[in-house]
C-alpha positions as a Markdown table, in Angstrom:
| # | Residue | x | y | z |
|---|---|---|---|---|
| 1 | Unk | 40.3 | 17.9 | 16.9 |
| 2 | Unk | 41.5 | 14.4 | 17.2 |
| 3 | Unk | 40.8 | 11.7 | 14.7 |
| 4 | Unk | 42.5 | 8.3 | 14.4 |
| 5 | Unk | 45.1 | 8.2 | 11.7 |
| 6 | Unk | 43.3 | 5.5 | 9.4 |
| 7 | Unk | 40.4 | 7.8 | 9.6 |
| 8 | Unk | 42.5 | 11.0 | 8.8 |
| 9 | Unk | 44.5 | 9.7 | 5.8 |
| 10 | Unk | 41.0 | 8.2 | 4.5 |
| 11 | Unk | 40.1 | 11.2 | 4.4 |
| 12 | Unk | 42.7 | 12.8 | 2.7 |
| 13 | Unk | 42.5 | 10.5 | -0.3 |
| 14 | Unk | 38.7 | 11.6 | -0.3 |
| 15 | Unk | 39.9 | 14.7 | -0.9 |
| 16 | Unk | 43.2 | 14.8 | -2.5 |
| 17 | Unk | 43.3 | 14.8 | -6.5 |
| 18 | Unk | 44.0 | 11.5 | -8.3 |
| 19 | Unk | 47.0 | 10.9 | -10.7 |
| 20 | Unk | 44.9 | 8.8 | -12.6 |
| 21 | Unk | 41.5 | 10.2 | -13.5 |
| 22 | Unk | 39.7 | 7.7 | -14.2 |
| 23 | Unk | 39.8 | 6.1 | -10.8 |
| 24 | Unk | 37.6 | 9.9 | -9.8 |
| 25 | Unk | 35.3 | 9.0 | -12.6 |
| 26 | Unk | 34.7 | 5.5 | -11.5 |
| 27 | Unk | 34.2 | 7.0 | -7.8 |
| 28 | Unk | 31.7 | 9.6 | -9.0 |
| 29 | Unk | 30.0 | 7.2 | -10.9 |
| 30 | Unk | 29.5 | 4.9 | -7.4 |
| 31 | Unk | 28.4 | 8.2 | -5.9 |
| 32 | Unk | 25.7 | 8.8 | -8.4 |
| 33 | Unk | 24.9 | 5.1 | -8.9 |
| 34 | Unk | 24.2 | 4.6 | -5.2 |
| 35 | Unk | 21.8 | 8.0 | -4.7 |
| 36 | Unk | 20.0 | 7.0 | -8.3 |
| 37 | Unk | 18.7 | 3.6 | -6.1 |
| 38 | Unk | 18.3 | 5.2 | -3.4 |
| 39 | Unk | 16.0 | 7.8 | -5.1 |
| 40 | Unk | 14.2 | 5.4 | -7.0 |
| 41 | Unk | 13.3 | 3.1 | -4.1 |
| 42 | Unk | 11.8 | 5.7 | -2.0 |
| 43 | Unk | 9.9 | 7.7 | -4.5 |
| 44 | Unk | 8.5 | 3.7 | -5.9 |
| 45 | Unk | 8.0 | 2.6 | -2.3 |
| 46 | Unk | 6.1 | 6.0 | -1.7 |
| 47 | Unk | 4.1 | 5.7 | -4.5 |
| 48 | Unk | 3.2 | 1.9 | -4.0 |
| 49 | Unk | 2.0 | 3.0 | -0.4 |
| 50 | Unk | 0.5 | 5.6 | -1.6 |
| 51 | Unk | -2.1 | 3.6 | -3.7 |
| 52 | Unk | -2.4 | 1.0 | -1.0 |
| 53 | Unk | -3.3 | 3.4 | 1.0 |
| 54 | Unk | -5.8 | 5.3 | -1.4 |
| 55 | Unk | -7.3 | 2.0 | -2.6 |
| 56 | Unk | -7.5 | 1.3 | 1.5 |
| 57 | Unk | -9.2 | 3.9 | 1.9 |
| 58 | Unk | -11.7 | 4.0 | -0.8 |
| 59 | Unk | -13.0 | 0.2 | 0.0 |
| 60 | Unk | -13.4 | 0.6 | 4.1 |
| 61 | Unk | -15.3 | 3.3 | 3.1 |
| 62 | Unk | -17.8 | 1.6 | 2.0 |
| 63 | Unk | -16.5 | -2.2 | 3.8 |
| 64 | Unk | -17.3 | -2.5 | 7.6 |
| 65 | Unk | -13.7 | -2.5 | 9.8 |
| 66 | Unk | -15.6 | -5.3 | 11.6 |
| 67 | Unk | -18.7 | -7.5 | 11.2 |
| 68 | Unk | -20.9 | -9.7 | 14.3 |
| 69 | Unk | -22.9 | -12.0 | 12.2 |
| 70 | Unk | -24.1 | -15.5 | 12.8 |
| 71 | Unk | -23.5 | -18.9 | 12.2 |
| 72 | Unk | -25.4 | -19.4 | 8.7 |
| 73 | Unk | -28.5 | -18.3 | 10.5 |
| 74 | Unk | -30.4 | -15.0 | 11.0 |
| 75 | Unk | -28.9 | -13.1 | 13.6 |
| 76 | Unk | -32.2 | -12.6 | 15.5 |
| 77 | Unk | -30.3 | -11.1 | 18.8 |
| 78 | Unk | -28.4 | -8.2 | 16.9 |
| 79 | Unk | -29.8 | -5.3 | 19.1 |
| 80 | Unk | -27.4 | -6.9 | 22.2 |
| 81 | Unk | -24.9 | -7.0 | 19.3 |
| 82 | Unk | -24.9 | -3.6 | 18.8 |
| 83 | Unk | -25.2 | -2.4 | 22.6 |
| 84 | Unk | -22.3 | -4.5 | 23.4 |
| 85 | Unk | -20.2 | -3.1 | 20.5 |
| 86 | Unk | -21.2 | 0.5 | 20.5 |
| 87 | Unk | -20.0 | 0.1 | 24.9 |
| 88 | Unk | -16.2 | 0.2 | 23.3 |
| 89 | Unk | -15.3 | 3.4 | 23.6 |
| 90 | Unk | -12.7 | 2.3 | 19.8 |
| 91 | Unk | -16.3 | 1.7 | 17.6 |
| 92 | Unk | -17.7 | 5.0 | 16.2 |
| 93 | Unk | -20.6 | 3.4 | 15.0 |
| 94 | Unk | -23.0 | 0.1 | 14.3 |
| 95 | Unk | -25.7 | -0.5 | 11.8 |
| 96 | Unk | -27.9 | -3.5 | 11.0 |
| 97 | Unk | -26.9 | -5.3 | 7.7 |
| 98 | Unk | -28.3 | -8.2 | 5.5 |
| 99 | Unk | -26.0 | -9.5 | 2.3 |
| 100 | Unk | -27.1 | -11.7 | -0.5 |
| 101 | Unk | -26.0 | -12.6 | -3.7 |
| 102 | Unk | -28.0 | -11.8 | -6.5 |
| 103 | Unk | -28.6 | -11.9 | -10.1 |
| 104 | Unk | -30.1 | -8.1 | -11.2 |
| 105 | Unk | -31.8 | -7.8 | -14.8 |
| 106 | Unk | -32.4 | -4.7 | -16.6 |
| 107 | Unk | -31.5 | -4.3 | -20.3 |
| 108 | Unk | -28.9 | -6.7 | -19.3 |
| 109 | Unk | -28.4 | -9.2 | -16.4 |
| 110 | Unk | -25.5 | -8.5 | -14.0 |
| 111 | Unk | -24.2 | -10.3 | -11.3 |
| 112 | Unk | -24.1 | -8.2 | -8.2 |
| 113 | Unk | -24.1 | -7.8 | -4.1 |
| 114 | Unk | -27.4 | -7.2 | -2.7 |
| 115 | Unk | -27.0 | -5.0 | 0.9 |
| 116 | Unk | -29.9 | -4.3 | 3.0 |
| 117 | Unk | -29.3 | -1.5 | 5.2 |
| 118 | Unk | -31.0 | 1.2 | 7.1 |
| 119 | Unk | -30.8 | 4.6 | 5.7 |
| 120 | Unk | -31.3 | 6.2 | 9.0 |
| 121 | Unk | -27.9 | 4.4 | 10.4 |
| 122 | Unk | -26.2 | 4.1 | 7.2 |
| 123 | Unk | -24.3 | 7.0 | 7.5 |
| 124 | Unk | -22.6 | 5.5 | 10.9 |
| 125 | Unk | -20.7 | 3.0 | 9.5 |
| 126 | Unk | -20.0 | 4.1 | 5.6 |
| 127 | Unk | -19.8 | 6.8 | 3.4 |
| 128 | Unk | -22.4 | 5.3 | 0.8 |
| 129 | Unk | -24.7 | 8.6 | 1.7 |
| 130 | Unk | -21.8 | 11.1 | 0.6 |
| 131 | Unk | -21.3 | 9.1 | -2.3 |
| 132 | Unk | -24.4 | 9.5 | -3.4 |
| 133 | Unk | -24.5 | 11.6 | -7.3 |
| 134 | Unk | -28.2 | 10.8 | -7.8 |
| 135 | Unk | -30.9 | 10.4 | -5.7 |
| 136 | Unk | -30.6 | 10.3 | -1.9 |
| 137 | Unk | -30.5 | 7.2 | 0.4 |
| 138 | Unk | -33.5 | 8.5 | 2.0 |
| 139 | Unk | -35.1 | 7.4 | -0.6 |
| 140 | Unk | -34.8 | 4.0 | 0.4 |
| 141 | Unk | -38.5 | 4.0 | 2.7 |
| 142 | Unk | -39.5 | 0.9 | 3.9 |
| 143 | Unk | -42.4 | -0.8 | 1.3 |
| 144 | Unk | -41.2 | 1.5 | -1.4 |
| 145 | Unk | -39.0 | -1.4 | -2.9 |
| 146 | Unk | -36.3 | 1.4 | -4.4 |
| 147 | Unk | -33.3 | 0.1 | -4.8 |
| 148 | Unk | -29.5 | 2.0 | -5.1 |
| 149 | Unk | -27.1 | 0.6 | -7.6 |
| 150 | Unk | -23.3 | 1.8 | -8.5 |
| 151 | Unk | -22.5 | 3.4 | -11.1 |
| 152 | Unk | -20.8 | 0.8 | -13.4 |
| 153 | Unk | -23.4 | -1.5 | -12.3 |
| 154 | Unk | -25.9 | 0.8 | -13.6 |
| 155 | Unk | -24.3 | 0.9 | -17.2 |
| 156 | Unk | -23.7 | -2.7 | -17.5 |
| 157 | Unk | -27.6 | -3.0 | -17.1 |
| 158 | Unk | -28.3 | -0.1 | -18.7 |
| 159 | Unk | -30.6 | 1.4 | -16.5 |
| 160 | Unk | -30.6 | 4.6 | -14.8 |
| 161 | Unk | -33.0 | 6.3 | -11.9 |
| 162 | Unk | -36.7 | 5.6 | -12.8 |
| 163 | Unk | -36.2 | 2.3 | -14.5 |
| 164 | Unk | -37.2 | -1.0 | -13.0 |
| 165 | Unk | -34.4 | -4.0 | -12.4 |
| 166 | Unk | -35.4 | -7.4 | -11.5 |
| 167 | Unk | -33.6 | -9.0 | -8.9 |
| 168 | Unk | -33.4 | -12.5 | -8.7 |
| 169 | Unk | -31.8 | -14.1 | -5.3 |
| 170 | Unk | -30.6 | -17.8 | -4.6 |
| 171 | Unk | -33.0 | -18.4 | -2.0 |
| 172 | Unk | -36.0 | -20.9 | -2.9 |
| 173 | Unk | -39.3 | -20.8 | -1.7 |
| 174 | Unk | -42.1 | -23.7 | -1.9 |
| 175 | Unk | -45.4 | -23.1 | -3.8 |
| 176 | Unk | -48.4 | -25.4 | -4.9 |
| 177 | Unk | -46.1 | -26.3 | -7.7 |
| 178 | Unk | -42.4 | -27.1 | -6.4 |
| 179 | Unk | -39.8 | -24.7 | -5.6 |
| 180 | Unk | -39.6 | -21.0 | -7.4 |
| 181 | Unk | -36.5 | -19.1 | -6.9 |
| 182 | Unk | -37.3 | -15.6 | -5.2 |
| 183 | Unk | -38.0 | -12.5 | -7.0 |
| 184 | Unk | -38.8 | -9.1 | -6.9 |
| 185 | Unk | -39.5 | -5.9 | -9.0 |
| 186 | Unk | -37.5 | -3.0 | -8.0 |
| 187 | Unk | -37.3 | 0.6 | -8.7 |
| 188 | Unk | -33.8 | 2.2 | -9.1 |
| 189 | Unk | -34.2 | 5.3 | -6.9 |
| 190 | Unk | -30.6 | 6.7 | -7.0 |
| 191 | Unk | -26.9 | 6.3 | -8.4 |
| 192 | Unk | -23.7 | 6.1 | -6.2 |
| 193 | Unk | -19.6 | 6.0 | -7.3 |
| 194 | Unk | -17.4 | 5.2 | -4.7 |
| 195 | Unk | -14.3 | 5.1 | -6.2 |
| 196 | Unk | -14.0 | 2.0 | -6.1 |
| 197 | Unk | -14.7 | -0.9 | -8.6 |
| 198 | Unk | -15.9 | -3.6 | -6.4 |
| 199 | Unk | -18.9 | -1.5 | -4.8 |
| 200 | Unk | -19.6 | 0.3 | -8.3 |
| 201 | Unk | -20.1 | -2.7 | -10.4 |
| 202 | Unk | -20.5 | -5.2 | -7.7 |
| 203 | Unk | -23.1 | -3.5 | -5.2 |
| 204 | Unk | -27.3 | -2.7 | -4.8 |
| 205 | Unk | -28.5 | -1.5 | -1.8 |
| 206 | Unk | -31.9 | -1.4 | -0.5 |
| 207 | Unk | -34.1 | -0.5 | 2.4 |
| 208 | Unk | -33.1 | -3.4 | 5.5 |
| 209 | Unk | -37.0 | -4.2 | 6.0 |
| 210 | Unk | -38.0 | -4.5 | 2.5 |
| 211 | Unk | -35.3 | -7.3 | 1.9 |
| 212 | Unk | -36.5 | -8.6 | 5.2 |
| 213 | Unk | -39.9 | -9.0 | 3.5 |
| 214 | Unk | -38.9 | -10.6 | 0.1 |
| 215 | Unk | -36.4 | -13.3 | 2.6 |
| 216 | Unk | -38.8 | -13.7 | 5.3 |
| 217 | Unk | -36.6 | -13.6 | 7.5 |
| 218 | Unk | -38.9 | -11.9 | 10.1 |
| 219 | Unk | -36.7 | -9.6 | 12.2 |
| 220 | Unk | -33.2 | -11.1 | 11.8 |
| 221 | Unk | -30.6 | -9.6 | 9.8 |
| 222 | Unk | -27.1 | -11.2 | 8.5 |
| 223 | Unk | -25.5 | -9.4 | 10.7 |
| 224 | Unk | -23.7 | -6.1 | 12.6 |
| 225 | Unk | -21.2 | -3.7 | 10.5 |
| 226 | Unk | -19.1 | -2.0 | 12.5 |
| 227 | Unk | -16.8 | 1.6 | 11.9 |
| 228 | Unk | -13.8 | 2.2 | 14.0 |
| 229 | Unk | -12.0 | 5.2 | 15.3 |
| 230 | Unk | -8.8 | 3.4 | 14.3 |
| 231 | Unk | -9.4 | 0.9 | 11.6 |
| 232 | Unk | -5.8 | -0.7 | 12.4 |
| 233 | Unk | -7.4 | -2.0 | 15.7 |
| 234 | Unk | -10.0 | -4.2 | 13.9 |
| 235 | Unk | -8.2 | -7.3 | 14.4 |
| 236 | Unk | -8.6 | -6.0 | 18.6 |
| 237 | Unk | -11.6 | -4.8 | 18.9 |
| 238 | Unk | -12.9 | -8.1 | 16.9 |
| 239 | Unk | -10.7 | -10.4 | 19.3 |
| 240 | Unk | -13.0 | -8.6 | 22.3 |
| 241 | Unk | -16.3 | -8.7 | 21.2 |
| 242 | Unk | -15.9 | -12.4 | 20.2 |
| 243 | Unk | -15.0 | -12.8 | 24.0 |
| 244 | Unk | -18.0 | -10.3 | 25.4 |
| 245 | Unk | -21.0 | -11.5 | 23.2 |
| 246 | Unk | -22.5 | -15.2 | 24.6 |
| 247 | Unk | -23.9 | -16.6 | 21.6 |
| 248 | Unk | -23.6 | -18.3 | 18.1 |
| 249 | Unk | -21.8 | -14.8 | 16.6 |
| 250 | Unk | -18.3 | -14.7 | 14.1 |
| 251 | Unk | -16.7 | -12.0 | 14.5 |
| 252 | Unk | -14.2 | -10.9 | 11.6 |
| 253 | Unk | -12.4 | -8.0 | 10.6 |
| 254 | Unk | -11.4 | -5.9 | 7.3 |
| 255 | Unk | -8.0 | -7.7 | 7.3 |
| 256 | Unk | -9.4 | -11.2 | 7.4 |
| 257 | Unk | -12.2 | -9.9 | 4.5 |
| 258 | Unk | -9.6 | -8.5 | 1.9 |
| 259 | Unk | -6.7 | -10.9 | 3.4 |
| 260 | Unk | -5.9 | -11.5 | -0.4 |
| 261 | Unk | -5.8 | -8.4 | -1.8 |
| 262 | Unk | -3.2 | -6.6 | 0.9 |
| 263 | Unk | -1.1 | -9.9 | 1.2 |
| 264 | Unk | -0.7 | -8.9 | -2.8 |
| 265 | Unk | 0.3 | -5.0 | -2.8 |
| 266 | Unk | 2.4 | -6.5 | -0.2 |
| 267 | Unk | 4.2 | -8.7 | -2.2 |
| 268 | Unk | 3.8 | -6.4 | -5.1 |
| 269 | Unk | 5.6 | -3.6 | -2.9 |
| 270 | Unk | 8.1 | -6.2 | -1.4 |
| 271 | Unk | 9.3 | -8.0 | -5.3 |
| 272 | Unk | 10.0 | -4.3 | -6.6 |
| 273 | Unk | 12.0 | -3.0 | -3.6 |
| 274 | Unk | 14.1 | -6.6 | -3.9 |
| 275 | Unk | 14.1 | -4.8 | -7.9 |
| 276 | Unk | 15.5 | -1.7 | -7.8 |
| 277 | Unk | 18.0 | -2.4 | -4.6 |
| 278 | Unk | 19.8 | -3.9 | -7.7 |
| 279 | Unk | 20.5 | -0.6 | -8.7 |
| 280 | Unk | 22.4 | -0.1 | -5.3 |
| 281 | Unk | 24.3 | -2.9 | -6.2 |
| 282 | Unk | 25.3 | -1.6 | -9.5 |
| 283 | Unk | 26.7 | 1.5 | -7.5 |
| 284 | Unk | 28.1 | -0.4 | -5.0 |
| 285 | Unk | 30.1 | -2.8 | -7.8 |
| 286 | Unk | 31.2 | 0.4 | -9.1 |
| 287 | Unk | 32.8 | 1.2 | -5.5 |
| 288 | Unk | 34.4 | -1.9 | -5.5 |
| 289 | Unk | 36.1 | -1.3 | -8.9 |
| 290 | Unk | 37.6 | 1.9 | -8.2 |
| 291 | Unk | 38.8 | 0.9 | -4.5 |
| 292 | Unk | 40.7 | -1.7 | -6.1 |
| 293 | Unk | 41.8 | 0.4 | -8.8 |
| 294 | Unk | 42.8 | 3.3 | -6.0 |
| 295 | Unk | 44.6 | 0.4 | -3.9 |
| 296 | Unk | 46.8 | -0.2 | -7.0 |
| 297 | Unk | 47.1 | 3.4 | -7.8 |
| 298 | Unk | 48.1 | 3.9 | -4.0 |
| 299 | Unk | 50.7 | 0.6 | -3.9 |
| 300 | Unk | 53.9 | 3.4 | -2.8 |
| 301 | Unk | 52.2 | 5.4 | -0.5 |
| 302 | Unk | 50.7 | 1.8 | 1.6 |
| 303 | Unk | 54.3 | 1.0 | 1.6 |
| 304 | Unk | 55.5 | 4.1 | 2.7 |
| 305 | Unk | 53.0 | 3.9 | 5.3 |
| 306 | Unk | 53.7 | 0.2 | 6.2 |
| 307 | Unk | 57.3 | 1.4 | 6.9 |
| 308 | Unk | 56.3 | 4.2 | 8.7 |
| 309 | Unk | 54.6 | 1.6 | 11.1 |
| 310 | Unk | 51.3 | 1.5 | 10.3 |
| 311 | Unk | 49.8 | -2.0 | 10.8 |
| 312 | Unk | 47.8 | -3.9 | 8.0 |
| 313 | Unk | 44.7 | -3.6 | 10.0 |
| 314 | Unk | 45.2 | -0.1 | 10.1 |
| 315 | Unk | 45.8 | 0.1 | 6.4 |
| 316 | Unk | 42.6 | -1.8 | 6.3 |
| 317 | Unk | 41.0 | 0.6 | 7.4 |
| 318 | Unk | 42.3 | 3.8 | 6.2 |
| 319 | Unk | 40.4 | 2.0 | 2.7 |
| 320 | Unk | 37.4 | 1.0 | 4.1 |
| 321 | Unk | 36.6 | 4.9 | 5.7 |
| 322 | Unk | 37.2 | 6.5 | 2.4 |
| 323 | Unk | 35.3 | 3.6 | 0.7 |
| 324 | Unk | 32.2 | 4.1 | 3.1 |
| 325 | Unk | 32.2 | 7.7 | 2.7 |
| 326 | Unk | 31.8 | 7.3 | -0.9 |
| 327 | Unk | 28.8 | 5.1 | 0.1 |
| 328 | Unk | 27.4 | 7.8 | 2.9 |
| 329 | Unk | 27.8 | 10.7 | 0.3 |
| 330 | Unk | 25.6 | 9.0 | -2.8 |
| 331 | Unk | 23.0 | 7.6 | 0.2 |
| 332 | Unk | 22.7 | 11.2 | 1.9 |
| 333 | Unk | 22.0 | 12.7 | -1.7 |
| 334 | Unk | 19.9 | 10.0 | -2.5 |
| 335 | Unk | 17.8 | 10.2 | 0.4 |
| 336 | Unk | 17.4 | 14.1 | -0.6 |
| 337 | Unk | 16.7 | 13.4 | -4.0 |
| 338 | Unk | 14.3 | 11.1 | -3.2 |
| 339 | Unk | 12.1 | 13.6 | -0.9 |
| 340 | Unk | 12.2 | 16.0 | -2.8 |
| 341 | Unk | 11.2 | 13.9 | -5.8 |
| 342 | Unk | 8.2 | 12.3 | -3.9 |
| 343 | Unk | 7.3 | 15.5 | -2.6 |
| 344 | Unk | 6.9 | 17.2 | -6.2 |
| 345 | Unk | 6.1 | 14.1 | -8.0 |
| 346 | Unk | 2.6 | 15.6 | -8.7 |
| 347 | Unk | 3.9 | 18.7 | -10.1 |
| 348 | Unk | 6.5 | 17.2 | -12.4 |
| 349 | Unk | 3.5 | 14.8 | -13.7 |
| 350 | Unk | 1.4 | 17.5 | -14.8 |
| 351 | Unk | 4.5 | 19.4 | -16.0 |
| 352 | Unk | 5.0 | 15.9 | -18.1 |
| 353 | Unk | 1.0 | 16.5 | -19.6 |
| 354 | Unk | 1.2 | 20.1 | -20.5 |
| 355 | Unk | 4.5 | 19.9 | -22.2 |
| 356 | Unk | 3.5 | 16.8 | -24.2 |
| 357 | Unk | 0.1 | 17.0 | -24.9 |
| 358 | Unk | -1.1 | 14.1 | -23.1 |
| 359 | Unk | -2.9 | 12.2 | -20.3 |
| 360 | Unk | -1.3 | 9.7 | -18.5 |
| 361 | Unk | -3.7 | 8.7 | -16.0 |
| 362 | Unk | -7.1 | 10.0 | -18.0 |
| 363 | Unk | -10.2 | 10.0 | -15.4 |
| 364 | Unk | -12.2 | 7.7 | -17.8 |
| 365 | Unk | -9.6 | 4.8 | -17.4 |
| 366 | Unk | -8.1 | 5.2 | -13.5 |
| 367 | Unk | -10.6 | 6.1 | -10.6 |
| 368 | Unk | -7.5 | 7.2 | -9.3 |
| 369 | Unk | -6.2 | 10.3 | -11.0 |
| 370 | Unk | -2.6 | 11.8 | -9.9 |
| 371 | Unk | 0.1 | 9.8 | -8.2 |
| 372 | Unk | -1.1 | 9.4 | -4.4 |
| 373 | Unk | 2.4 | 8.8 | -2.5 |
| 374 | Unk | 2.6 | 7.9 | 1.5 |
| 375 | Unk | 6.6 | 8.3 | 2.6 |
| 376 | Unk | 7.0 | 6.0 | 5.3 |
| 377 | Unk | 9.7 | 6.4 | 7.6 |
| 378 | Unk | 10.2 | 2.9 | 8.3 |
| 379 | Unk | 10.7 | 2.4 | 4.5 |
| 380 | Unk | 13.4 | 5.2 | 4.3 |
| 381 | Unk | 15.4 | 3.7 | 7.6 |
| 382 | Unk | 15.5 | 0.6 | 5.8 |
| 383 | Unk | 16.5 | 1.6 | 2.3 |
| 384 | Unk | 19.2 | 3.7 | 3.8 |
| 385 | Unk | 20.6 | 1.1 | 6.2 |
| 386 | Unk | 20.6 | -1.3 | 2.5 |
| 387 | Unk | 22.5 | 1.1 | 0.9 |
| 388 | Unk | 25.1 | 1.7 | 3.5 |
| 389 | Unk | 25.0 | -1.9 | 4.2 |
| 390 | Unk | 26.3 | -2.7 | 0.7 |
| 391 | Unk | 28.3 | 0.4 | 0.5 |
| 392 | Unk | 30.3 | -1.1 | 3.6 |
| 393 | Unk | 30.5 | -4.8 | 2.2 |
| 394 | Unk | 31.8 | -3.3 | -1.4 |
| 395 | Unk | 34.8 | -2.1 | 0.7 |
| 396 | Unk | 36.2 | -5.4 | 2.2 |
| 397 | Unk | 38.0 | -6.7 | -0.7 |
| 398 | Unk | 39.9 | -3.8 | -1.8 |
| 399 | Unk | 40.8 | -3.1 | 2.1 |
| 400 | Unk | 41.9 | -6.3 | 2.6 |
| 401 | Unk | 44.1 | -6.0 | -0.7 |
| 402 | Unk | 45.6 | -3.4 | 0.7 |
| 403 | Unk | 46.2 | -4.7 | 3.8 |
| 404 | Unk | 48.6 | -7.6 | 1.8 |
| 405 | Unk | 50.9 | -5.2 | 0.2 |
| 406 | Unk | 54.1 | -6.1 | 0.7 |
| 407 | Unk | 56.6 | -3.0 | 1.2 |
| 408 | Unk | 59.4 | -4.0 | -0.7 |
| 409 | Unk | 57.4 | -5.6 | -3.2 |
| 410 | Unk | 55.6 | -1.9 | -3.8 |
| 411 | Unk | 58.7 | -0.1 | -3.7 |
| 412 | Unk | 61.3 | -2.1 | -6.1 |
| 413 | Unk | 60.5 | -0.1 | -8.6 |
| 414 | Unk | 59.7 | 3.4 | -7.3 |
């Protein structure tokens, strides 16, 4: 099989056994510098997507993928709302919603959501009714006044199913004697846990017609909450209904809502790839040490070659094939080490437990327990093109060293 001669006599010195050792140490130590970078960015780039993607998840399964809601007004026309939304074949479902901010008071007062829905559509657009670990969303009947509240939420007020809460909203209404700030007795009727911290200590949920009575807001509602078949079409299907509904409606979707907290893990994911790709460079400084140290080993045999009539661009890159190998050989184990760590990250965690005795993520701290991990492709393409990126740029200098060597110079002395 034919291979160029730089290409062959790289290589060779791959392969061939060095006079002085430590130039093999140095190389093995690129080798294993490079794959410990590349290791360590995918498995921390796996993990990091991993709990953006569990903590995704977890809060658009309780968040709407899109909202139709007026212009700080009832939205009195939302049954047109929902016919024109549910007529996209990409929404799964649409339910009725009214938000407010409200202060609830039990043994304690607490700060928290208030969400009117209906328990009969609920289901379409959240998982509220699987989340459910006492009482039932059915519950919530119209005059009942019941009312659902998180599970942290609960404990801050220190209330559970059976006791009365006092919610106390921002709205005013007039009476004989000036404006009184509305108010209503509730029942707690049930106990959910998403998952989630915002929705456990943040969220109460009751029936969509009682809150309709205590606002008097007649038949409006805030608004339309709307579930997708693909959530990453929000932004879209949004964009379309904004166009198709002739009225005062917004229109947003889930990544205009949480805008904040993705652009965030984004950074967050971005800053510690940026991190550990210094470890790369450590390998990759370590390649450039011993190629110049090989180059000076190798001063005779580039002469001997230069003589022979091998140009200095040749000689060039006769050093910059075996360099890159080096560079391919610790990114190829990397990229294996790094699957197969991600893969059984789990597994060695709980090893990690049960050998010491401990906890590390303990269910009463984390809502997530484990170490989710989502290997993206993309994120392995790039780190792999880095590595050999660097690999490649580590081998100019001592190429173009070699490429200077004077023959006569080299050999005076040999």
């Amino acid at each position: 099989m034919f291979r160029p001669l730089p290409v062959a006599i790289g290589l060779r010195y791959l392969r061939a056994k060095r006079r002085n050792g430590f130039i093999s140490f140095i190389s093995l130590a690129s080798i294993l510098g490079i794959a410990l970078g590349v290791t360590a960015l995918i498995t921390t780039l796996a993990v990091m997507s991993g709990f953006q993607k569990e903590i995704r998840d977890r809060m658009l399964g309780m968040a709407a993928h899109a909202t139709v809601s007026g212009y700080g007004q009832p939205l009195q026309e939302w049954r047109h709302a929902v016919q024109v939304a549910m007529a996209d074949p990409r929404v799964a479902g649409a339910a009725p919603y009214i938000e407010k901010e409200a202060l609830i008071s039990g043994a304690d007062n607490q700060p928290a959501m208030l969400r009117g829905v209906d328990p009969a559509q609920e289901g379409k657009v959240s998982v509220l009714p699987a989340k459910m670990v006492q009482g039932t969303l059915a519950q919530l009947t119209p005059g009942s006044f019941n009312i659902v509240l998180g599970k942290e939420l609960a404990l801050w007020l220190g209330v559970s199913v059976g006791d009365d809460v006092i919610v106390t909203l921002a709205d005013f209404r007039s009476t004989p004697v000036g404006g009184v700030q509305t108010m209503k007795r509730f029942r707690v009727s049930g106990i959910f846990e998403a998952g989630y911290n915002e929705f456990d200590k943040g969220l109460a949920v009751v029936n969509l017609a009682d809150l309709q009575r205590v606002l008097r807001m007649g038949g409006g509602v805030t608004g339309v909450r709307l579930k997708l078949h693909d959530m990453d079409q929000a932004f879209d299907v949004a964009r379309t209904l904004a166009l198709k509904l002739k009225g005062p409606y917004r229109v947003s979707d889930w990544t205009q809502d949480n805008a904040n907290l993705f652009r965030a893990l984004k950074m967050e994911k971005t800053v510690m790839a940026i991190l550990l790709s210094l470890i790369v460079a450590m390998g990759a400084f370590n390649l450039v040490s011993s190629q110049v140290m090989l180059v000076t080993d190798k001063q005779a045999d580039i002469a001997i070659l230069r003589t022979l009539g091998l140009t200095p661009g040749q000689v060039m890159r006769v050093f910059m094939v075996q360099g890159s190998l080096i560079g391919i050989i610790g990114t190829v184990a990397g990229v294996i080490g790094g699957i197969l760590l991600t893969l059984n990250l789990n597994r060695i965690l709980q090893g990690i437990e049960s050998l010491f005795g401990v906890q590390l993520l303990p269910e009463d701290v984390y809502y997530i327990t484990g170490l989710p991990t989502d290997m993206q492709a993309h994120d392995v393409v790039v780190i792999v093109l880095v590595a050999l990126a660097m690999a490649f740029i580590a081998t100019l200098y001592p190429a173009w060293r070699a490429a200077r060597t004077a023959p006569a110079e080299a050999l005076r002395y040999e």
